[in-house]
C-alpha positions, 0 to 999 in steps of 0.5 A: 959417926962421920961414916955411919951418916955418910953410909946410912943409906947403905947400913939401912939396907943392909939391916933390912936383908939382914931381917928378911934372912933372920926371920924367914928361917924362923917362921919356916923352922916352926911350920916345920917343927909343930908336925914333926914334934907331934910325930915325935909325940906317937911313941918314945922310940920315934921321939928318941929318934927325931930329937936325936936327929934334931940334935946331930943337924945343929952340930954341923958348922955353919960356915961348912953349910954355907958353903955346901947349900950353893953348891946343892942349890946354886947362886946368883939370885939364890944367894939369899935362898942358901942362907934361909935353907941354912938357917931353916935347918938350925931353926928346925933342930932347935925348934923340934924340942922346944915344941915337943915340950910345948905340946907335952906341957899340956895337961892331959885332962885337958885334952881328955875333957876336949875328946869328952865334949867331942872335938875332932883331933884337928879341932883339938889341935888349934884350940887347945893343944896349940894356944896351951903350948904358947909360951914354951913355944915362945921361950923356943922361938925367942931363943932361934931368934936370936941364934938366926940373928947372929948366924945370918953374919957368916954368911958375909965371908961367902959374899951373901949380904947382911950385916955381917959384911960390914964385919968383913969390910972393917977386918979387911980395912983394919977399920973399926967403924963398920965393924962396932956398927954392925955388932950394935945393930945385930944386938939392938935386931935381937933385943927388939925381936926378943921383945916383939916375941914376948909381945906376941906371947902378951896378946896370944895368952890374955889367960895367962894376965888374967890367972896373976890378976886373981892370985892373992 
């Protein structure tokens, strides 16, 4: 406990990179994924193909992209930057099916009675396709969360910052001090997030209270 007192400042700082490098990738990878799950919407075929291609990009290594970003982008002040592209990329291949079966999850007649009242495909998007979708959209991201929050640590054994140097520090000094203290962070990092998210699904679908509210 002596060290982690005298290193706080140090941790706080540290946990706070670790964040930024977490949640970045995840608010990109969904910008990213709703246009490509609703083009992976137009025909089985091109589904076939974007979920495909989804799945072949979380195959690839994460230590082997970390290391192969900084060599396409460069280093110094784009440290950071390699790890968010990195991590964007995971995010994307695991985000691309949780919101196509978001989107699929909708009711047709739904949709159906929208176009009836005459809402434009775009108005159609945001007001029921997208708020509908919300928990299995949350469900996805919860899930990229938590996966974003682990795999900010490799980048440590490249000399990006995160909590994953502390990791490296105690392995390096065969000191377990540093090494538990970044393992209870990153845990106590995900279980708040997981719960931020499931917050955020709370008050995104109030319809969802109200349905439990009337069952008998």
């Amino acid at each position: 406990m002596t060290w982690v007192a005298e290193n706080a400042p140090y941790i706080a700082q540290l946990t706070g990179i670790h964040l930024v490098q977490s949640i970045l990738p995840l608010v990109f990878g969904l910008i990213i994924s709703i246009p490509i799950a609703q083009l992976a919407r137009l025909s089985r075929p091109v589904s076939t193909v974007i979920l495909g291609a989804s799945s072949i990009l979380y195959t690839i290594p994460s230590l082997a992209l970390f290391i192969m970003l900084p060599v396409i982008l460069g280093t110094g002040v784009l440290d950071l930057a390699n790890v968010i592209v990195a991590l964007t990329i995971y995010a994307v291949a695991l985000l691309v099916r949780s919101c196509v079966d978001a989107f699929g999850s909708v009711d047709d007649t739904v949709r159906q009675a929208a176009v009836a009242v005459g809402y434009t495909p775009v108005r159609r998007f945001f007001t029921v396709d997208l708020p509908l979708s919300i928990p299995v959209l949350i469900a996805g991201l919860r899930v990229v969360s938590v996966s974003n929050i682990s795999l900010v640590s490799v980048g440590a054994v490249i000399g990006i910052p995160s909590l994953g140097l502390l990791f490296t520090d105690g392995l390096q000094r065969d000191f377990m001090t540093p090494l538990i203290t970044g393992i209870v962070i990153t845990l106590l990092l995900a279980l708040v997030m997981d719960a931020i998210l499931v917050l955020i699904e709370r008050a995104l679908t109030p319809w969802t209270r109200a349905r439990k509210a009337v069952r008998p």
